[in-house]
C-alpha positions as YAML, in Angstrom:
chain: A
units: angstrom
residues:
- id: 1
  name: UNK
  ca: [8.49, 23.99, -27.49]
- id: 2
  name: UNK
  ca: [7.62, 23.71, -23.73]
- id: 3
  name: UNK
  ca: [9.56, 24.63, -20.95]
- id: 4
  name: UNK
  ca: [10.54, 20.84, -20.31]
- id: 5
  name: UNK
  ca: [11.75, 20.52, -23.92]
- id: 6
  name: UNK
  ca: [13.74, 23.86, -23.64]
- id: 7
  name: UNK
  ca: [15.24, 22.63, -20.11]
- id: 8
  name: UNK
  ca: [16.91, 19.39, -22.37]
- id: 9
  name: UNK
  ca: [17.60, 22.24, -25.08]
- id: 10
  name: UNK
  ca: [19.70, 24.37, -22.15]
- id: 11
  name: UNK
  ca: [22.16, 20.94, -20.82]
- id: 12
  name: UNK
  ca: [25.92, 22.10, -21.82]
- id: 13
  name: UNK
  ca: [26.76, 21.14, -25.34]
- id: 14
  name: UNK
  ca: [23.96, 20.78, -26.90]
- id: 15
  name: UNK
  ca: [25.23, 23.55, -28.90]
- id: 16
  name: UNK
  ca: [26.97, 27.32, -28.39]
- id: 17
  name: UNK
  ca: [23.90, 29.35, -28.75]
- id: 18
  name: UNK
  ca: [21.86, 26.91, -25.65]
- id: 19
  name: UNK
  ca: [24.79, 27.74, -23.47]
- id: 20
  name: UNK
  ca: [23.81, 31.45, -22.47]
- id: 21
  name: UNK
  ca: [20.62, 30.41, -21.63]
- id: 22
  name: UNK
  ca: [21.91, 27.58, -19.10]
- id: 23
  name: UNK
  ca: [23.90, 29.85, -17.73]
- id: 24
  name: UNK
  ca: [21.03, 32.44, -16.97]
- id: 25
  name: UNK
  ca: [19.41, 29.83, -15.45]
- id: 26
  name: UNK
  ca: [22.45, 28.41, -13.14]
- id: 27
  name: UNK
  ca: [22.98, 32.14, -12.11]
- id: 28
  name: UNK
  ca: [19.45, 32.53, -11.19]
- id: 29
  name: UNK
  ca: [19.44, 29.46, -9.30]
- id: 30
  name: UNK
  ca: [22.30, 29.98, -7.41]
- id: 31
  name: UNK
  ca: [21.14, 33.42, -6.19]
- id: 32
  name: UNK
  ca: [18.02, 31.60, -5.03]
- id: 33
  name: UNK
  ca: [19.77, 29.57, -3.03]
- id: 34
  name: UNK
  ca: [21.73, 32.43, -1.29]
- id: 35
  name: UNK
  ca: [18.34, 33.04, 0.33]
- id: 36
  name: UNK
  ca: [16.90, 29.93, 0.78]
- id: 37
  name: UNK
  ca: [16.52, 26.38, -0.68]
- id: 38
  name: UNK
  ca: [15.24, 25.90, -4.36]
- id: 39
  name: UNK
  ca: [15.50, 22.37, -6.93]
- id: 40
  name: UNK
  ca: [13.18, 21.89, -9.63]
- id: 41
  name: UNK
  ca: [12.95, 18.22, -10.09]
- id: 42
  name: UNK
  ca: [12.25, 16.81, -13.34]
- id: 43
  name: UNK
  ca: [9.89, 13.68, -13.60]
- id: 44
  name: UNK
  ca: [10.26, 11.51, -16.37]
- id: 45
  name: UNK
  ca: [9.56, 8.42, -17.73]
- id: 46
  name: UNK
  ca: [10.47, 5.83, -20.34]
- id: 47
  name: UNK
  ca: [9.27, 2.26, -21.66]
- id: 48
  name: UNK
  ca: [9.72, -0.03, -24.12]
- id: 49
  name: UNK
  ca: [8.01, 2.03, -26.75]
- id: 50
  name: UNK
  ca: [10.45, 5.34, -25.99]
- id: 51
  name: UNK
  ca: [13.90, 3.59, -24.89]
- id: 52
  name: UNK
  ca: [16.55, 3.66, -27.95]
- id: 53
  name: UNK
  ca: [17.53, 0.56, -28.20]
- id: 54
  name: UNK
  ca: [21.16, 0.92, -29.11]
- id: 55
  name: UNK
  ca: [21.25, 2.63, -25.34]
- id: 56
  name: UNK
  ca: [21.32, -0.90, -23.99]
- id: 57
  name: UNK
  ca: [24.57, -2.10, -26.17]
- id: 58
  name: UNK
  ca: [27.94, -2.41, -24.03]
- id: 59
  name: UNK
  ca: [31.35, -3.94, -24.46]
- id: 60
  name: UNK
  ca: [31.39, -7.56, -24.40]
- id: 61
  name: UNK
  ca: [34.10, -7.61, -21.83]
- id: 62
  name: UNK
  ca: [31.13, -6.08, -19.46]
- id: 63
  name: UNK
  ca: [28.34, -8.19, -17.61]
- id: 64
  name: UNK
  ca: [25.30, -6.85, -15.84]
- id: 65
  name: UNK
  ca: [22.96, -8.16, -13.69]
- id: 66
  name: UNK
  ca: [21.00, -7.50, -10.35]
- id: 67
  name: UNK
  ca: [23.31, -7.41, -7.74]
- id: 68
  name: UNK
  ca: [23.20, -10.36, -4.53]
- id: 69
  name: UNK
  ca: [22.91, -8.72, -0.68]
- id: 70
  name: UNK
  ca: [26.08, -10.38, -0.42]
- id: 71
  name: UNK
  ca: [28.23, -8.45, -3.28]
- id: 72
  name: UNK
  ca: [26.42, -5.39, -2.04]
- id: 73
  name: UNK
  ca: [27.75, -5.86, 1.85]
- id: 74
  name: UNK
  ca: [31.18, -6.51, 0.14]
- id: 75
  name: UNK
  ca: [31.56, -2.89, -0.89]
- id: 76
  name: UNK
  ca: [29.60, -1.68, 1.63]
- id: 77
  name: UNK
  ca: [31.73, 1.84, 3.13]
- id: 78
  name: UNK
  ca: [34.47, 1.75, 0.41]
- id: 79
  name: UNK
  ca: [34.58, 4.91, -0.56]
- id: 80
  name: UNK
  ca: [34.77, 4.25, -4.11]
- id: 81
  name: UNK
  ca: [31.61, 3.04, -4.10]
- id: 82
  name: UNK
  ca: [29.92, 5.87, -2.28]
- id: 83
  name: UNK
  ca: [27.66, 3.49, -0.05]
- id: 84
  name: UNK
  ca: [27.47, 2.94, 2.94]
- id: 85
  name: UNK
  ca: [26.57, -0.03, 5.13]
- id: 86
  name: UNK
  ca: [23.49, 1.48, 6.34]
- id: 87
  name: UNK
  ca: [22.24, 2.83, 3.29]
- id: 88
  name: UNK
  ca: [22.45, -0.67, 2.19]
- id: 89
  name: UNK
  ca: [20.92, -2.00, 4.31]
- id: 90
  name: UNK
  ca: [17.97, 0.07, 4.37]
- id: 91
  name: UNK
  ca: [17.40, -0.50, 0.81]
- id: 92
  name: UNK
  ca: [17.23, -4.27, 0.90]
- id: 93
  name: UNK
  ca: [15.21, -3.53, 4.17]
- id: 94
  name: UNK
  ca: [12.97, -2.28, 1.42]
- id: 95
  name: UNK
  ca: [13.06, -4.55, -1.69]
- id: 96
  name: UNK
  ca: [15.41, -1.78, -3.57]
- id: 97
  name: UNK
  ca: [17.42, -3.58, -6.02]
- id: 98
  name: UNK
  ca: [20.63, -2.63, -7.79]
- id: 99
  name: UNK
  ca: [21.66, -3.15, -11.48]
- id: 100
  name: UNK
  ca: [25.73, -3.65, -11.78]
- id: 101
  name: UNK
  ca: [27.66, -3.34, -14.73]
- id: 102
  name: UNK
  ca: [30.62, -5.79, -13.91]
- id: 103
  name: UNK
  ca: [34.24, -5.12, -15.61]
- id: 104
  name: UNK
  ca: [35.44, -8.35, -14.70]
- id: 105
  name: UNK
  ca: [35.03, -8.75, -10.91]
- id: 106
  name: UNK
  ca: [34.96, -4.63, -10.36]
- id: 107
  name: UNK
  ca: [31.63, -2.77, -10.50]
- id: 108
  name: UNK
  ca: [32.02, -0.04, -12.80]
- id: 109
  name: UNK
  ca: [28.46, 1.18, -12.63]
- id: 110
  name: UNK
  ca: [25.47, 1.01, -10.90]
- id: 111
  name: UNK
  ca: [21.88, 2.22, -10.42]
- id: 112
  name: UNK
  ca: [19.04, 1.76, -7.78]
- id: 113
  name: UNK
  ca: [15.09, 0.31, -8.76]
- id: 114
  name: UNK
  ca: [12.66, 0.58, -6.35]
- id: 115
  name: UNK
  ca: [8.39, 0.17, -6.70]
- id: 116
  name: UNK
  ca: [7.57, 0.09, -3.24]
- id: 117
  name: UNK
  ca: [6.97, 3.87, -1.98]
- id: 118
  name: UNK
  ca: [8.62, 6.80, -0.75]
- id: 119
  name: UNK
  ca: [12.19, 7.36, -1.76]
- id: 120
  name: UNK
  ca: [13.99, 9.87, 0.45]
- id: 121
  name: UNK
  ca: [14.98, 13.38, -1.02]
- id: 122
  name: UNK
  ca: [16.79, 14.90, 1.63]
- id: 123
  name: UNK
  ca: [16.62, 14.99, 5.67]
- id: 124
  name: UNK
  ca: [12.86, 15.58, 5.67]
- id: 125
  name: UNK
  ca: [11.46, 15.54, 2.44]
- id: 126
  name: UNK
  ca: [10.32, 12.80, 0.52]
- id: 127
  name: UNK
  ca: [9.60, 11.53, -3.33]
- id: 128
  name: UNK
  ca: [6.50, 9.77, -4.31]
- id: 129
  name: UNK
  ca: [5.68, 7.69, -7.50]
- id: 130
  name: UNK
  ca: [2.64, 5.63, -8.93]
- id: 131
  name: UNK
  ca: [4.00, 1.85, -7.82]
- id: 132
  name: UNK
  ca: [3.16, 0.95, -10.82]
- id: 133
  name: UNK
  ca: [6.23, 1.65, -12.30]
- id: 134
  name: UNK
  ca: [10.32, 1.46, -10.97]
- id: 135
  name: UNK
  ca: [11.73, 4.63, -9.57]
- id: 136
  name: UNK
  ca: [15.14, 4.64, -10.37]
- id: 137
  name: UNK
  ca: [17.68, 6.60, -8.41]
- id: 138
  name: UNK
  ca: [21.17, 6.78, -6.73]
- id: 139
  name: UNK
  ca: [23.00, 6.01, -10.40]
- id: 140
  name: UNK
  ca: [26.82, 6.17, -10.30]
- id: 141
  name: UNK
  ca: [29.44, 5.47, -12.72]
- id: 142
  name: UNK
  ca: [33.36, 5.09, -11.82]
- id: 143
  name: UNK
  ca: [35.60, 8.50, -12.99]
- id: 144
  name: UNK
  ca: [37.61, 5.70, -14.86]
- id: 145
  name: UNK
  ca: [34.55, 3.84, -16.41]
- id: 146
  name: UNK
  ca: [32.92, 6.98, -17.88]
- id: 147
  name: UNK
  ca: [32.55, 8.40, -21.46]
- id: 148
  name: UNK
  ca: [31.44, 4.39, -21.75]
- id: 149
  name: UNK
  ca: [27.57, 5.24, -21.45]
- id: 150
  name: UNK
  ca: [27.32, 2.68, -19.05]
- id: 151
  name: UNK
  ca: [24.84, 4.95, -16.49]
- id: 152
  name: UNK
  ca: [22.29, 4.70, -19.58]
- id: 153
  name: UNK
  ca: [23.01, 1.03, -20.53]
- id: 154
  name: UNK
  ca: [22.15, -0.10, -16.78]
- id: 155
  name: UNK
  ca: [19.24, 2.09, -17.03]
- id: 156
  name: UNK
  ca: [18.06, 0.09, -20.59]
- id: 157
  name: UNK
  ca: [18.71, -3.40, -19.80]
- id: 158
  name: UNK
  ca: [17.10, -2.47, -15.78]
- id: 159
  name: UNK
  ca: [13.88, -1.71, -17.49]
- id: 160
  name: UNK
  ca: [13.72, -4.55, -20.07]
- id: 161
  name: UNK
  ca: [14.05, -6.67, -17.14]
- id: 162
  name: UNK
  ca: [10.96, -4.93, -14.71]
- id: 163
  name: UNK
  ca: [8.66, -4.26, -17.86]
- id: 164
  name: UNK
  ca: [9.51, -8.33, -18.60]
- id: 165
  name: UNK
  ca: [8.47, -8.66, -14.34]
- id: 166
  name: UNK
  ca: [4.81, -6.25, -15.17]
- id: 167
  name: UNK
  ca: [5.67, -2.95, -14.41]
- id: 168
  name: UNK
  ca: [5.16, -0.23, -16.56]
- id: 169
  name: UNK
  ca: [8.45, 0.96, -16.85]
- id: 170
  name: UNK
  ca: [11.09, 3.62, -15.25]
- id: 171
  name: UNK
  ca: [10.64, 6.62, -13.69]
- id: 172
  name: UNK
  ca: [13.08, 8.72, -12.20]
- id: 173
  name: UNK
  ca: [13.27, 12.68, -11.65]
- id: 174
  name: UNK
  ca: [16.44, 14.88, -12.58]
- id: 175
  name: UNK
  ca: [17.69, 18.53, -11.13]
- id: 176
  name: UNK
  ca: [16.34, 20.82, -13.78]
- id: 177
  name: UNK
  ca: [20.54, 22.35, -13.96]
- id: 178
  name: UNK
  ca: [21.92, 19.01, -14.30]
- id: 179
  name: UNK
  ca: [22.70, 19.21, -18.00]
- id: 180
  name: UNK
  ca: [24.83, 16.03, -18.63]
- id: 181
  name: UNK
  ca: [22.41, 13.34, -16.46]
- id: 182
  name: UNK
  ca: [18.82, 15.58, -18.81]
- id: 183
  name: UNK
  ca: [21.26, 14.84, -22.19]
- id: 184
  name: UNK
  ca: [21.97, 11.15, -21.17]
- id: 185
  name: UNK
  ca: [17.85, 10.50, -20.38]
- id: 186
  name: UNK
  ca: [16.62, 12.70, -23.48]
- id: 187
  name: UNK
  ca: [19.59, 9.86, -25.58]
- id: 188
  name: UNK
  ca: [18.17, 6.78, -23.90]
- id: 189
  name: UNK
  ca: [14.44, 7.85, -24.24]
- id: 190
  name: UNK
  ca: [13.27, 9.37, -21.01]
- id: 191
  name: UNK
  ca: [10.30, 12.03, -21.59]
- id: 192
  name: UNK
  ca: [9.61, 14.30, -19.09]
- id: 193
  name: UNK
  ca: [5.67, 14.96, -18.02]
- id: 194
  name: UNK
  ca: [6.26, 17.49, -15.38]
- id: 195
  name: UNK
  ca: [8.36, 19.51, -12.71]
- id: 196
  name: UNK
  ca: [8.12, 19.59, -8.93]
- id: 197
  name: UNK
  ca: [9.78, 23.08, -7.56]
- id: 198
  name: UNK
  ca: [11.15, 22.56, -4.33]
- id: 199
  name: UNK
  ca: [11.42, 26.55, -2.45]
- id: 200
  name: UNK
  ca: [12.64, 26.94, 0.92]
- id: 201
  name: UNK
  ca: [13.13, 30.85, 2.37]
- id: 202
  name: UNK
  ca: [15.72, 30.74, 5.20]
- id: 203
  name: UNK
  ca: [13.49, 33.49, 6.60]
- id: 204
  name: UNK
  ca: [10.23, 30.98, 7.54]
- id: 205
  name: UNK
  ca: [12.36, 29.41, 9.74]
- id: 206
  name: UNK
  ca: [11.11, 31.66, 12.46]
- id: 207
  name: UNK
  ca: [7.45, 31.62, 11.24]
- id: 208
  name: UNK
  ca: [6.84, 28.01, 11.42]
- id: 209
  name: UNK
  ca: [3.41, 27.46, 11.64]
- id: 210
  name: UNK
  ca: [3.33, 23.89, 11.35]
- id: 211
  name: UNK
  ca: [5.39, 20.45, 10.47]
- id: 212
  name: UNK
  ca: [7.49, 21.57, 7.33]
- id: 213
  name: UNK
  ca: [5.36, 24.69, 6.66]
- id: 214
  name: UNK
  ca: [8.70, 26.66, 5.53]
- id: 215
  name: UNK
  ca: [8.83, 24.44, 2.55]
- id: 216
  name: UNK
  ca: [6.69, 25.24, -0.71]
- id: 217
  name: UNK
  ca: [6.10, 22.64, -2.98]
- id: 218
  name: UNK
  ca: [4.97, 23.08, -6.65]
- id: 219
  name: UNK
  ca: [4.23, 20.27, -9.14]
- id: 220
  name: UNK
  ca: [2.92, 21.07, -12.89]
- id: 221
  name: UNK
  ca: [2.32, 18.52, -15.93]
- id: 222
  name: UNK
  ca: [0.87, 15.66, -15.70]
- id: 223
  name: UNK
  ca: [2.67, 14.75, -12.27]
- id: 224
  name: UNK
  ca: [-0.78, 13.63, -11.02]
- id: 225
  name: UNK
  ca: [-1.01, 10.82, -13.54]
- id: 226
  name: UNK
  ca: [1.89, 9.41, -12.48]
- id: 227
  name: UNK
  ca: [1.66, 9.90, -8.79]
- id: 228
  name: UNK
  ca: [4.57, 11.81, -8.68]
- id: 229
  name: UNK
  ca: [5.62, 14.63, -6.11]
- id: 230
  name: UNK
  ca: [7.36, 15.55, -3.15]
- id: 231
  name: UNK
  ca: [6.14, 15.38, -0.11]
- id: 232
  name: UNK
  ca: [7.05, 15.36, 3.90]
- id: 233
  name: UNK
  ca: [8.43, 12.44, 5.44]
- id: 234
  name: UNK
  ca: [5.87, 10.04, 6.84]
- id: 235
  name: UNK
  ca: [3.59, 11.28, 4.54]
- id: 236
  name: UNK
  ca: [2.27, 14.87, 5.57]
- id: 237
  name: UNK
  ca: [1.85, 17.37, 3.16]
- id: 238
  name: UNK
  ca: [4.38, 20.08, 2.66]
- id: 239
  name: UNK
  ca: [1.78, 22.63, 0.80]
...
């Protein structure tokens, strides 16, 4: 078993005895981050071959679709939603789509698709993907909407409809501690191909010898093949 499939083996309830061992690694993490700045990202993938198909299925009181500019603007700032106005329109700047599952006329769910380059990490870092597939990100669910596997049923019926459009399917990354969204991917048929550790030591900020040079950047798999990693914003390496 590799590290990647002992990660998915670690997410809370998998089962009593993987519990310990996520909590070793939480502990570790946190005191990492009492120093400095540390993530280990997750890159995965899944197609038509690896999706489960039953992960697509929802209630037939639900309807999903791409969402219009217009709908989006409509919720734009309600905090509900968690988006605001600018993020918004930033991502339509950019061709970023949205999937919405629809209860009715209230979005329950939603998740955003992207093929067309960088996708912004944090302040000054930045993730990178092979274009050739649709980076999904910013995935959010209503408290009142989940338990419904909706998150994973966007996610399904997104891909059938960019694999039906040429690409090669999803791709998406996933904080190596966040046990429930690893369980819901590993269900629906994501497999991961590599990590990207993120490191950050609050003590380089008075070294800097360059643009970014306190952060250390790490990727391991197969990221390569998939053009996956993390880099600095406008495209200059972090290494």
């Amino acid at each position: 078993m590799n590290t990647e499939e002992r990660t998915l083996r670690r997410a809370p309830g998998e089962g009593l005895k993987d519990r310990p061992s996520y909590l070793r690694v939480r502990v570790k993490s946190r005191l990492l981050n009492q120093c400095g700045f540390y993530r280990e990202l997750h890159g995965m993938t899944v197609t038509t071959d690896t999706v489960n198909g039953s992960s697509a299925t929802v209630d037939d009181d639900y309807t999903c679709r791409f969402m219009a500019a217009d709908e989006l603007r409509q919720i734009a700032d309600d905090e509900v939603y968690l988006m605001s106005s600018e993020f918004i329109e930033d991502a339509l700047a950019r061709g970023d789509r949205c999937y919405g599952i629809f209860d009715g006329d209230k979005l329950a769910s939603y998740g955003w698709y992207t093929s067309t380059g960088p996708n912004q990490f944090n302040e000054e870092l930045e993730i990178v993907f092979d274009p050739g597939w649709v980076y999904m990100y910013r995935g959010y669910t209503l408290p009142e909407y989940r338990g419904q596997k909706l998150h994973a049923a966007g996610m399904s019926r997104a891909l059938a409809a960019v694999t039906a459009e040429g690409q090669e399917g999803l791709i998406s990354c996933v904080d190596g501690l966040n046990g429930p969204s690893l369980r819901s991917c590993a269900r629906m048929g994501y497999r991961i191909f590599g990590s990207v550790k993120v490191c950050r030591w609050f003590a380089a900020e008075w070294v800097r010898l360059g643009p970014l040079s306190r952060y250390r950047v790490q990727a391991s798999g197969d990221c390569n093949l998939f053009g996956f990693d993390v880099i600095a914003g406008q495209s200059a390496s972090v290494r």
